[in-house]
PDB file of N, CA, C and O in Angstrom:
ATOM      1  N   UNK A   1     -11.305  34.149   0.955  1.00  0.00           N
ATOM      2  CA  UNK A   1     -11.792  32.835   0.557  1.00  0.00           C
ATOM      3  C   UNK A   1     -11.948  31.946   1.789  1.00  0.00           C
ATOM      4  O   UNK A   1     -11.435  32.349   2.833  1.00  0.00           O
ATOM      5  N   UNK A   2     -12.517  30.930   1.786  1.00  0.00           N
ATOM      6  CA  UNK A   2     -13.040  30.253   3.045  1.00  0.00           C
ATOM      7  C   UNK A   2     -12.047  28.964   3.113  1.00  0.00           C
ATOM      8  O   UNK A   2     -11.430  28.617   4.121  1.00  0.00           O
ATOM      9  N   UNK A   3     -12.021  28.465   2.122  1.00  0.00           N
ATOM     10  CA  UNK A   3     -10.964  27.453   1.718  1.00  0.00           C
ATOM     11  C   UNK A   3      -9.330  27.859   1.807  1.00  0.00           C
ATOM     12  O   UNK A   3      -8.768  27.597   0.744  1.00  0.00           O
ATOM     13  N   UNK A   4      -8.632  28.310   2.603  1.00  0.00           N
ATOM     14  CA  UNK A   4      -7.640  29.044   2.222  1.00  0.00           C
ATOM     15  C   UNK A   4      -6.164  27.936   2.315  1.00  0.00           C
ATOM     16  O   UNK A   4      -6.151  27.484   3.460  1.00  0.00           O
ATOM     17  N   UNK A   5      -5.241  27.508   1.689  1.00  0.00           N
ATOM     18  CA  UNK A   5      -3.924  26.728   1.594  1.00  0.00           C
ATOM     19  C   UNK A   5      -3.932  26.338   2.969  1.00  0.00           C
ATOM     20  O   UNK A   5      -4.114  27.131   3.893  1.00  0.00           O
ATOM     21  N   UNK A   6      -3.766  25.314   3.076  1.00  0.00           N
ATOM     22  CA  UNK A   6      -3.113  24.896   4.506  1.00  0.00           C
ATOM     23  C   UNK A   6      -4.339  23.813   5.506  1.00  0.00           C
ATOM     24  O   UNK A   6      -4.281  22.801   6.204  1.00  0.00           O
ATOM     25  N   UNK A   7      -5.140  24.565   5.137  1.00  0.00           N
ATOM     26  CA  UNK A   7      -6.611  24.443   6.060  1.00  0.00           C
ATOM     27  C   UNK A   7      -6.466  22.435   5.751  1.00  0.00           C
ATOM     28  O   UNK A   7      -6.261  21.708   4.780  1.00  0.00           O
ATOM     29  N   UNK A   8      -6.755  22.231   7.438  1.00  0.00           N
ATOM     30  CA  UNK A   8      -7.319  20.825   7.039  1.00  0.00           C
ATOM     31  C   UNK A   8      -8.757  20.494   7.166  1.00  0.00           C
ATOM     32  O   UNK A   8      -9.418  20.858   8.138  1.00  0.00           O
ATOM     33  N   UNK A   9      -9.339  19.662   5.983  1.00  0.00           N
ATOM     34  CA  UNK A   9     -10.204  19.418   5.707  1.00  0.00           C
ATOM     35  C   UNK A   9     -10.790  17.718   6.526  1.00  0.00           C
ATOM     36  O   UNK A   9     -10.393  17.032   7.468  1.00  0.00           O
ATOM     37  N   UNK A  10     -11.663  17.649   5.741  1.00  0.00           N
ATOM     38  CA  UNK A  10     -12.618  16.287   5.983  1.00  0.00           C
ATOM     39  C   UNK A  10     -13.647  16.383   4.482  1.00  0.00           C
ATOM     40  O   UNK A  10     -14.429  17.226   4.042  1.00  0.00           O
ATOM     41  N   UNK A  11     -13.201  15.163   4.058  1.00  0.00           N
ATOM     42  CA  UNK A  11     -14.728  14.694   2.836  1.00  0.00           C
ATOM     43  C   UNK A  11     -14.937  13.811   3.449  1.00  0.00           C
ATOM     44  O   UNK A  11     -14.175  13.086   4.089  1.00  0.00           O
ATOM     45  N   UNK A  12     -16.649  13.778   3.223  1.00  0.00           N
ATOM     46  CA  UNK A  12     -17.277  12.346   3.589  1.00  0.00           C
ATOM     47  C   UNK A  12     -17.090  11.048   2.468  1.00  0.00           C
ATOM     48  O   UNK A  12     -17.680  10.070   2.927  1.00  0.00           O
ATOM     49  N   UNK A  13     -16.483  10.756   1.208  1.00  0.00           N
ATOM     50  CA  UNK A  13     -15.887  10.549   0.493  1.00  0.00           C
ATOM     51  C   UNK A  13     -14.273   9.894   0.706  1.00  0.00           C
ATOM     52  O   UNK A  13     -13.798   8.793   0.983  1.00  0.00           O
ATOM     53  N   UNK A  14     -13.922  10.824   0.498  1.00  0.00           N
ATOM     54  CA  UNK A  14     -12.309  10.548   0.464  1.00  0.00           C
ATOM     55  C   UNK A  14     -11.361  10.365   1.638  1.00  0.00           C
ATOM     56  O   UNK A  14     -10.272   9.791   1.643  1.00  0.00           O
ATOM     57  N   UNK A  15     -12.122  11.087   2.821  1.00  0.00           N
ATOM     58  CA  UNK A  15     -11.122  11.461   4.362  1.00  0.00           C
ATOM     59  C   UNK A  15     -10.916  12.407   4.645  1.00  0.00           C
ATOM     60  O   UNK A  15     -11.726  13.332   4.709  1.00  0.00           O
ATOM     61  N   UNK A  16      -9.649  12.440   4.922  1.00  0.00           N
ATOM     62  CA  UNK A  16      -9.013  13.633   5.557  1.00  0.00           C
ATOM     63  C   UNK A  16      -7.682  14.297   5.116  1.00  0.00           C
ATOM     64  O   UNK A  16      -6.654  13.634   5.258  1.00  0.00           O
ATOM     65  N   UNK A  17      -7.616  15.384   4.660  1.00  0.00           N
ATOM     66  CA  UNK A  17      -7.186  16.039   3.510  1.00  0.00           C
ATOM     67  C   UNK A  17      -6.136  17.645   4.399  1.00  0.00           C
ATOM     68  O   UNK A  17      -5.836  17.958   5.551  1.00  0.00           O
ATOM     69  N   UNK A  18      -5.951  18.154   3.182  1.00  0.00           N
ATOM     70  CA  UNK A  18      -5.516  19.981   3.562  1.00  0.00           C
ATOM     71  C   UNK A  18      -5.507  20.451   2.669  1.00  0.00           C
ATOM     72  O   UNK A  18      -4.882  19.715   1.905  1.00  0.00           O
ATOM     73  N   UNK A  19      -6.023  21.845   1.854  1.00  0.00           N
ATOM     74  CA  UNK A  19      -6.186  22.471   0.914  1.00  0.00           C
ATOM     75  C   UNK A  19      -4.882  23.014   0.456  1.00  0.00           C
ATOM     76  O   UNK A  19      -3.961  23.542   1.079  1.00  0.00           O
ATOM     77  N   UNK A  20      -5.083  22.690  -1.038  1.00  0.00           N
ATOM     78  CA  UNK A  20      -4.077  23.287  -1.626  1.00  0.00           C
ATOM     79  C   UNK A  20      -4.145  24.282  -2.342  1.00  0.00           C
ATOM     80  O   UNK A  20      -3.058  24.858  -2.401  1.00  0.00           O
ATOM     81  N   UNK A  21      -4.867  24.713  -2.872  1.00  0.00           N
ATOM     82  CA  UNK A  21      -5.477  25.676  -3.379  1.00  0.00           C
ATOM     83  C   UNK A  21      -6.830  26.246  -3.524  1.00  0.00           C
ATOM     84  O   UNK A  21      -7.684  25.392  -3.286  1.00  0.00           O
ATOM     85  N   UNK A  22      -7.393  27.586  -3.885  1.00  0.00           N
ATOM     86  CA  UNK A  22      -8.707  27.439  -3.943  1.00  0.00           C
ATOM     87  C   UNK A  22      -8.906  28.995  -5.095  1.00  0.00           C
ATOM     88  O   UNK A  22      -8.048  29.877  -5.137  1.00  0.00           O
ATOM     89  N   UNK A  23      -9.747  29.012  -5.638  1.00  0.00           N
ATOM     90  CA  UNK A  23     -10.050  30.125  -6.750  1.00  0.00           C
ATOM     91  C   UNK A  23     -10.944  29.643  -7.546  1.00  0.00           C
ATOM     92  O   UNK A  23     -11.089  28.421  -7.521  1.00  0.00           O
ATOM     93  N   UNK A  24     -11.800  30.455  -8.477  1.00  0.00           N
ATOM     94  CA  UNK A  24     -12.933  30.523  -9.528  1.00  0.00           C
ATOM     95  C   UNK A  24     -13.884  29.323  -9.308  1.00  0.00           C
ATOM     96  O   UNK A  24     -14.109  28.539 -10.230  1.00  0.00           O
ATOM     97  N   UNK A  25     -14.499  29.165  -7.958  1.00  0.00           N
ATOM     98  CA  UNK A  25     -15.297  28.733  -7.713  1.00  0.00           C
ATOM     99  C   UNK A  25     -14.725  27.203  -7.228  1.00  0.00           C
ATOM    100  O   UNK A  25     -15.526  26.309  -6.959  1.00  0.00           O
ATOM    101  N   UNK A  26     -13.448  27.025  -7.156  1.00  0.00           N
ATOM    102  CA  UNK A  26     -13.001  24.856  -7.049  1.00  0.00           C
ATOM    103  C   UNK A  26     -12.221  25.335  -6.118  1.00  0.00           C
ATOM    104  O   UNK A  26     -11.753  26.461  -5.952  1.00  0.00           O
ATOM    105  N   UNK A  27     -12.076  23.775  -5.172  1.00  0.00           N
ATOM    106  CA  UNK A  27     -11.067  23.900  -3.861  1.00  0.00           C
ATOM    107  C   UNK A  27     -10.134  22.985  -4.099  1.00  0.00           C
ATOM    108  O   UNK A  27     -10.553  21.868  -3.793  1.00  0.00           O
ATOM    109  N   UNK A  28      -8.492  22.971  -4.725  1.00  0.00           N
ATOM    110  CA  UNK A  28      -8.427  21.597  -4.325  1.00  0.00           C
ATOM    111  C   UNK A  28      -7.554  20.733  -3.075  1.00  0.00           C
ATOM    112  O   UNK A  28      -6.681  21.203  -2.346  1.00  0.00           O
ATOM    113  N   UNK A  29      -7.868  19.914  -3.083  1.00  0.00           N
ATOM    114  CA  UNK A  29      -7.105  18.834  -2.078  1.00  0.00           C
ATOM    115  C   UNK A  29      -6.533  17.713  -1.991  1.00  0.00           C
ATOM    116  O   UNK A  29      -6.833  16.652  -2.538  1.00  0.00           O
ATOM    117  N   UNK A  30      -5.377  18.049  -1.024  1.00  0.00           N
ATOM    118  CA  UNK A  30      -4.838  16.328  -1.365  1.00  0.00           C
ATOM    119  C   UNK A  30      -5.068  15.596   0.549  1.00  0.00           C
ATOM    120  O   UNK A  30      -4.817  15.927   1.708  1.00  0.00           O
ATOM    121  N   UNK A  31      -5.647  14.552  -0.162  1.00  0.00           N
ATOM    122  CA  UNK A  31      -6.195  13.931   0.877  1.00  0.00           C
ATOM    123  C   UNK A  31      -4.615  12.844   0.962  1.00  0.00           C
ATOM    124  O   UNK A  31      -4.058  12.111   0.146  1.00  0.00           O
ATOM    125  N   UNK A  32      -4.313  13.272   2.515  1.00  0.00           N
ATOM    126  CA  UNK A  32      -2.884  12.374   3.030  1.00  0.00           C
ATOM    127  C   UNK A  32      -3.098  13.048   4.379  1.00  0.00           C
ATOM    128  O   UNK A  32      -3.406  14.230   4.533  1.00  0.00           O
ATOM    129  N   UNK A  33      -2.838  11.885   5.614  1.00  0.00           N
ATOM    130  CA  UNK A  33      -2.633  12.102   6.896  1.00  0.00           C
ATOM    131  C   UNK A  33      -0.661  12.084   6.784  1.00  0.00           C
ATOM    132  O   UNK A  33       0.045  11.479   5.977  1.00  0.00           O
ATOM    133  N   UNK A  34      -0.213  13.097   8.066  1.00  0.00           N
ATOM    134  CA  UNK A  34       0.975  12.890   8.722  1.00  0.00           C
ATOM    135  C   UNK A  34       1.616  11.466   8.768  1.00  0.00           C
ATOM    136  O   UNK A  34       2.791  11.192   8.524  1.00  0.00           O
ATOM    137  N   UNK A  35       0.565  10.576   9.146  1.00  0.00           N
ATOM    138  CA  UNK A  35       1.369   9.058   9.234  1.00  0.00           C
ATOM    139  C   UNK A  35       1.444   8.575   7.734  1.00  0.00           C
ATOM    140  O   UNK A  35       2.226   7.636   7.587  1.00  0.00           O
ATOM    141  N   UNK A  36       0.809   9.002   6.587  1.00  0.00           N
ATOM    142  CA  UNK A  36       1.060   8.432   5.367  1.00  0.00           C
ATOM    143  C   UNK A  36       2.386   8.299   4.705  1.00  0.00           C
ATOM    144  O   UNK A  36       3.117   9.284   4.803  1.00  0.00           O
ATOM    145  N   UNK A  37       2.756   7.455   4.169  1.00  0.00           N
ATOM    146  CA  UNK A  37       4.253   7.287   3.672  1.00  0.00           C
ATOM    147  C   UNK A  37       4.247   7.758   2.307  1.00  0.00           C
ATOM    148  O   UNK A  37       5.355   8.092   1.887  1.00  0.00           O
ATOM    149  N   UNK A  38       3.277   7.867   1.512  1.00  0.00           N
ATOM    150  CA  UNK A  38       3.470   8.434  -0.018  1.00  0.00           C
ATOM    151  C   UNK A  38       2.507   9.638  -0.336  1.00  0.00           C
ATOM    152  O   UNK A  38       1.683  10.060   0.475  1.00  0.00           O
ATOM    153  N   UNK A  39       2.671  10.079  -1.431  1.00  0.00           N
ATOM    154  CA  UNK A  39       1.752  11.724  -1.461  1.00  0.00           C
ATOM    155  C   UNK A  39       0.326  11.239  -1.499  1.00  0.00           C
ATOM    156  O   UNK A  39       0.094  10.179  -2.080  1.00  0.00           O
ATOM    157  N   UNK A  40      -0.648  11.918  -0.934  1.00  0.00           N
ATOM    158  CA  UNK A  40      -1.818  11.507  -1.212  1.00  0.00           C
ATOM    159  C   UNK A  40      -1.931  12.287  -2.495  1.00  0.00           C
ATOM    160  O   UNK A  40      -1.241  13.117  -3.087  1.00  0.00           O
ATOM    161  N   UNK A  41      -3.617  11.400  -2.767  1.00  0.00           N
ATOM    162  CA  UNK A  41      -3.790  12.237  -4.153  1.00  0.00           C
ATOM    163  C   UNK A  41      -4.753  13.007  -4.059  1.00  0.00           C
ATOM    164  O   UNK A  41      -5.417  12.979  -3.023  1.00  0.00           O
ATOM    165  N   UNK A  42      -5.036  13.759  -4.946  1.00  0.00           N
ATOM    166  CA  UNK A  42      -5.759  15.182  -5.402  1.00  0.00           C
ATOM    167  C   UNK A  42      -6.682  14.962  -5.737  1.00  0.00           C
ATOM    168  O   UNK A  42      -6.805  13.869  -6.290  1.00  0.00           O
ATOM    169  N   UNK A  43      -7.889  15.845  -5.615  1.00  0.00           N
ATOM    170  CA  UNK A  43      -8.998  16.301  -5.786  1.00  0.00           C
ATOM    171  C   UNK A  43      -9.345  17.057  -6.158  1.00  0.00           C
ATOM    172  O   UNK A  43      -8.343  17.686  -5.819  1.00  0.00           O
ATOM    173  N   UNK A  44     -10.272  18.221  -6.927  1.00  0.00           N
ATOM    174  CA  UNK A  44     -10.627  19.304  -6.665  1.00  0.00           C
ATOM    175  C   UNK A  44     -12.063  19.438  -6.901  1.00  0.00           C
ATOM    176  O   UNK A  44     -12.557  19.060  -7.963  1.00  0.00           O
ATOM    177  N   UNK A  45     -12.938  20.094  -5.717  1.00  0.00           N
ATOM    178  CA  UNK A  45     -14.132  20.133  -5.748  1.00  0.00           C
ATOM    179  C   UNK A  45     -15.132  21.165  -5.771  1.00  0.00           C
ATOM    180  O   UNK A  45     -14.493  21.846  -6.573  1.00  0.00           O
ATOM    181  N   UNK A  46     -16.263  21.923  -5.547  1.00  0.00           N
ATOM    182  CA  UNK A  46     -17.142  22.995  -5.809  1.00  0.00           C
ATOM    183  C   UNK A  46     -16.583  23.362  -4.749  1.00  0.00           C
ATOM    184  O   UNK A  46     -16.072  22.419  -4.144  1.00  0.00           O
ATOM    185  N   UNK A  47     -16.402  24.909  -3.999  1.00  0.00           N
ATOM    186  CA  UNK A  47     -16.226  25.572  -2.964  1.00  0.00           C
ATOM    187  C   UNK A  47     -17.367  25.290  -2.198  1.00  0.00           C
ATOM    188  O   UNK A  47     -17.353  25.687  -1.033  1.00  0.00           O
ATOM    189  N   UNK A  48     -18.338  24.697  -2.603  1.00  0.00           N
ATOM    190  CA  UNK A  48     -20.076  24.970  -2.018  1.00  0.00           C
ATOM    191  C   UNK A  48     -20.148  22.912  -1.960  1.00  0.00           C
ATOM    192  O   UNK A  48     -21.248  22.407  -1.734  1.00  0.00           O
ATOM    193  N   UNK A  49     -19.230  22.223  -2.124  1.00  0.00           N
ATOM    194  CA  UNK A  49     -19.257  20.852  -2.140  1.00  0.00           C
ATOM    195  C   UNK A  49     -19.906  20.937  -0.670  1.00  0.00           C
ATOM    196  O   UNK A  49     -19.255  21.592   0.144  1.00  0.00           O
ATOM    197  N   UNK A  50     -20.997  20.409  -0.272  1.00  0.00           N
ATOM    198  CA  UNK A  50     -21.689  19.889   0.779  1.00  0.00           C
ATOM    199  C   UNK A  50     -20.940  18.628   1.684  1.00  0.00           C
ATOM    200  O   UNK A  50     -21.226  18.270   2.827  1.00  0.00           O
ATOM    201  N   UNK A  51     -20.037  18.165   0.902  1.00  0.00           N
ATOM    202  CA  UNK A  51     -19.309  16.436   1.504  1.00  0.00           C
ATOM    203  C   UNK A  51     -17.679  17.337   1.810  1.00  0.00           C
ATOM    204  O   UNK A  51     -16.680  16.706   2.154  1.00  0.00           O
ATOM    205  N   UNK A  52     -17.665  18.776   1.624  1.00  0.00           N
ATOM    206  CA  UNK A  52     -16.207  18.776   2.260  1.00  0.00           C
ATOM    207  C   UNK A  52     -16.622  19.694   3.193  1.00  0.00           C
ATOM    208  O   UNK A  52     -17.557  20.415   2.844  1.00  0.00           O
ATOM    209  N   UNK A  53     -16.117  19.868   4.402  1.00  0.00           N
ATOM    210  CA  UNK A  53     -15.695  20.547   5.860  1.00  0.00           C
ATOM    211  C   UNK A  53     -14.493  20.762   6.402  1.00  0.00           C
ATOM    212  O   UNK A  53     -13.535  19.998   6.519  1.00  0.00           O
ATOM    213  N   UNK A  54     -14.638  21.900   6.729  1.00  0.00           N
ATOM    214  CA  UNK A  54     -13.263  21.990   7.998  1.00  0.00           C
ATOM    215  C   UNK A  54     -12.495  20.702   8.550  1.00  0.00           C
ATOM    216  O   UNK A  54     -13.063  19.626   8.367  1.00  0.00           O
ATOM    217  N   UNK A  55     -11.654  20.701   8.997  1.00  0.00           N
ATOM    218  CA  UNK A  55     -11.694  19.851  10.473  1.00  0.00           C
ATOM    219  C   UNK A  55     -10.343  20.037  11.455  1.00  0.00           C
ATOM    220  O   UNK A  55      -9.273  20.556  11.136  1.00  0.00           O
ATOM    221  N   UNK A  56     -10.616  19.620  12.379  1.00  0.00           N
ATOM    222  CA  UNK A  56      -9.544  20.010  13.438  1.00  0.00           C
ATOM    223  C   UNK A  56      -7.960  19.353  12.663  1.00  0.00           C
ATOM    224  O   UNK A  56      -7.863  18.483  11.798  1.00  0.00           O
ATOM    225  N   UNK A  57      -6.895  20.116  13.330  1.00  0.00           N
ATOM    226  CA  UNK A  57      -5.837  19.320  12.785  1.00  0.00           C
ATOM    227  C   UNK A  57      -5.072  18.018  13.026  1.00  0.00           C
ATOM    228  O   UNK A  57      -4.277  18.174  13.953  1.00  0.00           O
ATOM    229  N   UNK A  58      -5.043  16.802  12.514  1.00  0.00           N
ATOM    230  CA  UNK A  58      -4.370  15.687  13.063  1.00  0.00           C
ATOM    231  C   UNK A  58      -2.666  16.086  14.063  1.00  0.00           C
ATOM    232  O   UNK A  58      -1.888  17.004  13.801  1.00  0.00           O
ATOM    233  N   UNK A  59      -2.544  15.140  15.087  1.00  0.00           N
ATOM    234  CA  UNK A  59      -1.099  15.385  15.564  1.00  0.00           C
ATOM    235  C   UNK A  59      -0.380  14.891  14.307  1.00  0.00           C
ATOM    236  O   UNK A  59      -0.616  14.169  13.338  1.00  0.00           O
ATOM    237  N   UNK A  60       0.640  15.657  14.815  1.00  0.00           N
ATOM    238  CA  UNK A  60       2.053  14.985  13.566  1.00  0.00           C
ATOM    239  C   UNK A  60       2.548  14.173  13.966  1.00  0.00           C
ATOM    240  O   UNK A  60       3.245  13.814  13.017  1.00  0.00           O
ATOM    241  N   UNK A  61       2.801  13.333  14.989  1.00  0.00           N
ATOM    242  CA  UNK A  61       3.110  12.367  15.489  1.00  0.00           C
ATOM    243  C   UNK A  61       2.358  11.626  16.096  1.00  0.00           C
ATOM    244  O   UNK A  61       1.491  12.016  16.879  1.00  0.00           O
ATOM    245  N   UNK A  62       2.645  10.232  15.750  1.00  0.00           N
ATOM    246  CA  UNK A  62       1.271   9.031  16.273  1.00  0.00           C
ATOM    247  C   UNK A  62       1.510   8.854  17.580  1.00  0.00           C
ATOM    248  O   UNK A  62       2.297   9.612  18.147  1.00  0.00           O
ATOM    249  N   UNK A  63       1.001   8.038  18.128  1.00  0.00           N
ATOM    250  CA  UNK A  63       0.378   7.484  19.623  1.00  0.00           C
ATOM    251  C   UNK A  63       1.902   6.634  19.921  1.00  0.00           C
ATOM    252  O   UNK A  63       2.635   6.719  20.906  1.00  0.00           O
ATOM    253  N   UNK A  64       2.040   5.889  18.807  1.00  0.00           N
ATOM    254  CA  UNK A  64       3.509   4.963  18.879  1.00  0.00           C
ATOM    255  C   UNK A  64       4.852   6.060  19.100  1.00  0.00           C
ATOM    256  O   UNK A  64       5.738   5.656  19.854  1.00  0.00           O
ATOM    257  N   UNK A  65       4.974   7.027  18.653  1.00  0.00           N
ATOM    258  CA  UNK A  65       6.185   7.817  18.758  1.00  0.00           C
ATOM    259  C   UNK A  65       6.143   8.292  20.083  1.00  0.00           C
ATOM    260  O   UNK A  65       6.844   8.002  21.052  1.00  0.00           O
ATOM    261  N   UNK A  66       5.064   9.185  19.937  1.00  0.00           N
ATOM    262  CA  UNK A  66       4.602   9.211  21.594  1.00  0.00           C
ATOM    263  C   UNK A  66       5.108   8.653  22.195  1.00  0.00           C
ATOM    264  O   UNK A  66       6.195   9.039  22.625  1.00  0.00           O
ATOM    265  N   UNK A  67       4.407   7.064  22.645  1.00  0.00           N
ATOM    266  CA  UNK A  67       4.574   6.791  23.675  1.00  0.00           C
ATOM    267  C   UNK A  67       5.908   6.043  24.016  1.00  0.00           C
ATOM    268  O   UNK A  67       5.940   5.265  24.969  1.00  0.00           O
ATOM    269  N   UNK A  68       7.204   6.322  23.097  1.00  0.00           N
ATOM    270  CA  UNK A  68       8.384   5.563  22.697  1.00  0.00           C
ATOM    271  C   UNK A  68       9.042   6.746  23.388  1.00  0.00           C
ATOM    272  O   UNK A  68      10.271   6.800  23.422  1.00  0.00           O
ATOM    273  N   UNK A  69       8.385   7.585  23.875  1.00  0.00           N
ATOM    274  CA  UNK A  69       9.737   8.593  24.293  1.00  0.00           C
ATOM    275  C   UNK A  69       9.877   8.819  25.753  1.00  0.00           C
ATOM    276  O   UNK A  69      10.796   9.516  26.184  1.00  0.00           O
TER     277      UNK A  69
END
């Protein structure tokens, strides 16, 4: 599958996401960055959705932690 658990995403829509699952044609996702404080919420869209993509992975730690050390 192309969509596979883990993978972080991008919708042009919603943001920036990581797959949680994917099978019988739907992908879904919960769109939440590392710096978010509560669960993002869920989605699930066509495997062939044109508005979702790959995308590189965010750091897990911000610019502020960083640069505090």
């Amino acid at each position: 599958s192309r969509w596979l658990p883990g993978l972080d995403v991008a919708h042009a829509e919603h943001g920036r996401g990581w797959v949680q699952g994917s099978g019988v044609g739907r992908v879904t996702v919960r769109f939440e960055v590392p710096s978010d404080t509560a669960p993002g919420r869920v989605r699930t869209f066509a495997v062939d959705d044109a508005a979702l993509s790959r995308a590189e992975p965010l750091p897990l730690v911000g610019r502020a932690a960083t640069a505090a050390r």
